[in-house]
Backbone bond lengths (Angstrom), bond angles and torsions (degrees), N, CA, C in turn:
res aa  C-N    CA-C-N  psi(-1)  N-CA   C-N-CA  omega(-1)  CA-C   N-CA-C  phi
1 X - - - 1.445 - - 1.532 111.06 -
2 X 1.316 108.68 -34.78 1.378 95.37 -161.20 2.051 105.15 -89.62
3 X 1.633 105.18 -4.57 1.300 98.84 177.75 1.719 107.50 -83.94
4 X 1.520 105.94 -18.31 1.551 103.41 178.55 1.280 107.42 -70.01
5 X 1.356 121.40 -43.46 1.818 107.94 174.24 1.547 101.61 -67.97
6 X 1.268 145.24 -78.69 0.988 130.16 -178.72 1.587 129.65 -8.99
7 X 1.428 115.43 -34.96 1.677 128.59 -171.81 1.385 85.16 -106.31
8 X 1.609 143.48 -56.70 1.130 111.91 -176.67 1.245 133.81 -86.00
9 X 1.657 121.04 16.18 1.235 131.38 134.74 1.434 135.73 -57.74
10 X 1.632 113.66 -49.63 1.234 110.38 165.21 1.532 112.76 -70.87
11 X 0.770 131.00 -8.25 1.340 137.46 172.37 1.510 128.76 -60.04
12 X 1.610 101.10 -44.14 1.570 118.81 178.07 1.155 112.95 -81.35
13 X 1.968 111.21 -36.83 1.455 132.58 -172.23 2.074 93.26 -57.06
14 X 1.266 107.83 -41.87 1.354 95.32 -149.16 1.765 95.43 -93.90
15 X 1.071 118.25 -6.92 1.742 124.09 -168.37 1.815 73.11 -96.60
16 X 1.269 145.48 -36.36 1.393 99.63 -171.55 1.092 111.24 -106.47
17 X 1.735 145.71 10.03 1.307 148.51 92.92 1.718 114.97 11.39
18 X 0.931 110.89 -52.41 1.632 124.13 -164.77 1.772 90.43 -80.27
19 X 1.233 124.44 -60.87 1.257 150.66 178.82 1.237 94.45 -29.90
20 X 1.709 121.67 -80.22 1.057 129.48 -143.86 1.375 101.98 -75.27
21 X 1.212 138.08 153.97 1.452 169.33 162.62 1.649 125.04 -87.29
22 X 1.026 123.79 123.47 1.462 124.22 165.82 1.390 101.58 -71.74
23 X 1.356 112.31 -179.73 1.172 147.04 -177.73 1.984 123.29 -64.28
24 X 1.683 86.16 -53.15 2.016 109.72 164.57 1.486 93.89 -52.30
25 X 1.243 109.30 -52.83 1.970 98.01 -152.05 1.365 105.48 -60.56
26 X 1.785 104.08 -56.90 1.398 107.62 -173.77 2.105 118.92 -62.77
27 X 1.395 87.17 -24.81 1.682 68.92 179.37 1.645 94.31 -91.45
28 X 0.789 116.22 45.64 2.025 115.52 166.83 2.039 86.97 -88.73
29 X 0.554 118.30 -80.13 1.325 110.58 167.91 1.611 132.67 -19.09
30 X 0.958 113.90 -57.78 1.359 99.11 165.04 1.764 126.84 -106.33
31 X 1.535 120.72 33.61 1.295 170.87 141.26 1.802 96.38 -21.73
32 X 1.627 95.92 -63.18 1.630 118.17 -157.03 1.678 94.12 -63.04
33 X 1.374 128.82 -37.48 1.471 115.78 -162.72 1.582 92.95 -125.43
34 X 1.050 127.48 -16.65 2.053 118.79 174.80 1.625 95.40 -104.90
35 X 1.530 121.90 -3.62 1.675 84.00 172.00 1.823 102.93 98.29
36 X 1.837 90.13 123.94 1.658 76.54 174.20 1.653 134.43 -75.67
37 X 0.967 95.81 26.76 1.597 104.98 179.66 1.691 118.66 -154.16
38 X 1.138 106.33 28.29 1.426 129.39 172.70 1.727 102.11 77.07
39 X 0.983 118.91 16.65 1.770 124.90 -178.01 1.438 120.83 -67.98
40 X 1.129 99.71 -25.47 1.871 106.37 175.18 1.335 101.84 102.00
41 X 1.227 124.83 126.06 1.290 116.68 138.60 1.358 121.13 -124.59
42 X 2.037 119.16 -90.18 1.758 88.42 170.20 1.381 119.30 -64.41
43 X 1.247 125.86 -25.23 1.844 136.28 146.53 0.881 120.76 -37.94
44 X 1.765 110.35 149.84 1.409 102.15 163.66 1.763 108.60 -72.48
45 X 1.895 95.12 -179.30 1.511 92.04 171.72 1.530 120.29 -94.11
46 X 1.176 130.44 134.21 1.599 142.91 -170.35 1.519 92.81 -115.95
47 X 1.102 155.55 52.17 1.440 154.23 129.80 1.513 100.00 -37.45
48 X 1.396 119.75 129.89 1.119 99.96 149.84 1.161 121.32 74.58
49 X 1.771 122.65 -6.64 1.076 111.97 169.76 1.676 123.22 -104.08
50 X 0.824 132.20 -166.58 1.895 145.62 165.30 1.285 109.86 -85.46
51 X 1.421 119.19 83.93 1.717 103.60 -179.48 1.334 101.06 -118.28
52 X 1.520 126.10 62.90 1.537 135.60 -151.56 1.965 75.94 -118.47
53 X 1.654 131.91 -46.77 1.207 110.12 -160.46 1.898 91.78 -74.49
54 X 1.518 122.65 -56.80 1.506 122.69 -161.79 1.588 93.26 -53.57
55 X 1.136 149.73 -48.53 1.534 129.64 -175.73 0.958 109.03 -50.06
56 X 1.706 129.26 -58.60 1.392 127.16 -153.34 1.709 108.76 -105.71
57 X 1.380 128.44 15.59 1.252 123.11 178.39 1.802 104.85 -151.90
58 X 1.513 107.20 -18.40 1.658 110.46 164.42 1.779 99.48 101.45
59 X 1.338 108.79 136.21 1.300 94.59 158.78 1.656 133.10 -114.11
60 X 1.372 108.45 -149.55 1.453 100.47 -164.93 1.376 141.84 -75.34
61 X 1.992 112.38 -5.21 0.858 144.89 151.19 1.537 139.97 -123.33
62 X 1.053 114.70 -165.41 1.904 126.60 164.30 1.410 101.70 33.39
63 X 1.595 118.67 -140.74 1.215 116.80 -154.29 1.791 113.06 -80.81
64 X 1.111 114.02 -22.95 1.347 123.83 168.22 1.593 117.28 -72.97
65 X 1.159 132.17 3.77 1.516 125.26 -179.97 1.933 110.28 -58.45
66 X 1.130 87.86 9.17 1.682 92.05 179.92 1.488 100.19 -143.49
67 X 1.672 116.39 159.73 1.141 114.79 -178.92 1.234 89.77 -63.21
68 X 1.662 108.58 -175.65 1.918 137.51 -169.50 1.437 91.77 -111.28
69 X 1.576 84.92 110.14 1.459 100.18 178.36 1.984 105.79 -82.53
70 X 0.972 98.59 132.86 1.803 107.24 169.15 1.465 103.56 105.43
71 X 1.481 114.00 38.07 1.660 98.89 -173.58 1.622 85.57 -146.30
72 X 1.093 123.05 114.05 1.500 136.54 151.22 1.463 112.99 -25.84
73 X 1.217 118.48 158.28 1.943 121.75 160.26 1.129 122.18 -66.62
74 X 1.582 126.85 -21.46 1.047 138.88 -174.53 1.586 115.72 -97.23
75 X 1.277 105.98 -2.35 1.979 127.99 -177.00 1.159 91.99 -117.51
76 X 0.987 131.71 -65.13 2.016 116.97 -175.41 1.578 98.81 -37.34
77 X 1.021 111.67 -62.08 1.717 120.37 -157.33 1.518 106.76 -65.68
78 X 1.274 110.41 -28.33 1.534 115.26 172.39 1.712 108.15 -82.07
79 X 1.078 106.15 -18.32 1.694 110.44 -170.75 1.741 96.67 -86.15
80 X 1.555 106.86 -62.52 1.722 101.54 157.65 1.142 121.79 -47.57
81 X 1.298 156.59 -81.65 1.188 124.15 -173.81 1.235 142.21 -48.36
82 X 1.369 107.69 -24.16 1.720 120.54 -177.02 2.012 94.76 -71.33
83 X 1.646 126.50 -39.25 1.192 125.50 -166.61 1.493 99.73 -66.65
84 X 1.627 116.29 -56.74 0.976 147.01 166.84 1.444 104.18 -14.91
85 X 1.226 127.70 -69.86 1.338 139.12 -163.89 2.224 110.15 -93.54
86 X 1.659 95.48 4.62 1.521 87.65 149.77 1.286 153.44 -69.33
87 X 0.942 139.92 169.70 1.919 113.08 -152.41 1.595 71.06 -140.59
């Protein structure tokens, strides 16, 4: 018994490993209008900036006037820091 939880622990551990996403992948997505390196293109540029409130509460214009629908609490915050830490 106790090796079946053991295997179906590592089991779940590693299927939500697979699951989870860095920061690169998820901002591949919004890549197309800020630019692959937060530089701006039809966007402005967010290099370097904090965009942890406009994901999760929306900002004051264009396509973000609403939070970002399809992104967990735990993906915004990974998507902010990864922008966050563009040079």
């Amino acid at each position: 018994m106790k090796r079946f939880i053991a295997v179906t622990s590592m089991l779940a551990l590693s299927a939500g490993m697979l699951m989870a996403q860095d920061g690169a992948t998820l901002f591949k997505k919004c890549a197309a209008c800020h630019g692959a390196n937060g530089e701006g293109k039809m966007g402005p540029s967010i290099k370097g900036k904090d965009v942890t409130d406009v994901l999760a509460n929306g900002g004051k214009k264009g396509p973000h006037a609403a939070k970002f629908a399809g992104l967990t609490d735990d993906q915004i915050k990974t998507v902010a820091e990864y922008v966050k830490g563009l040079k």
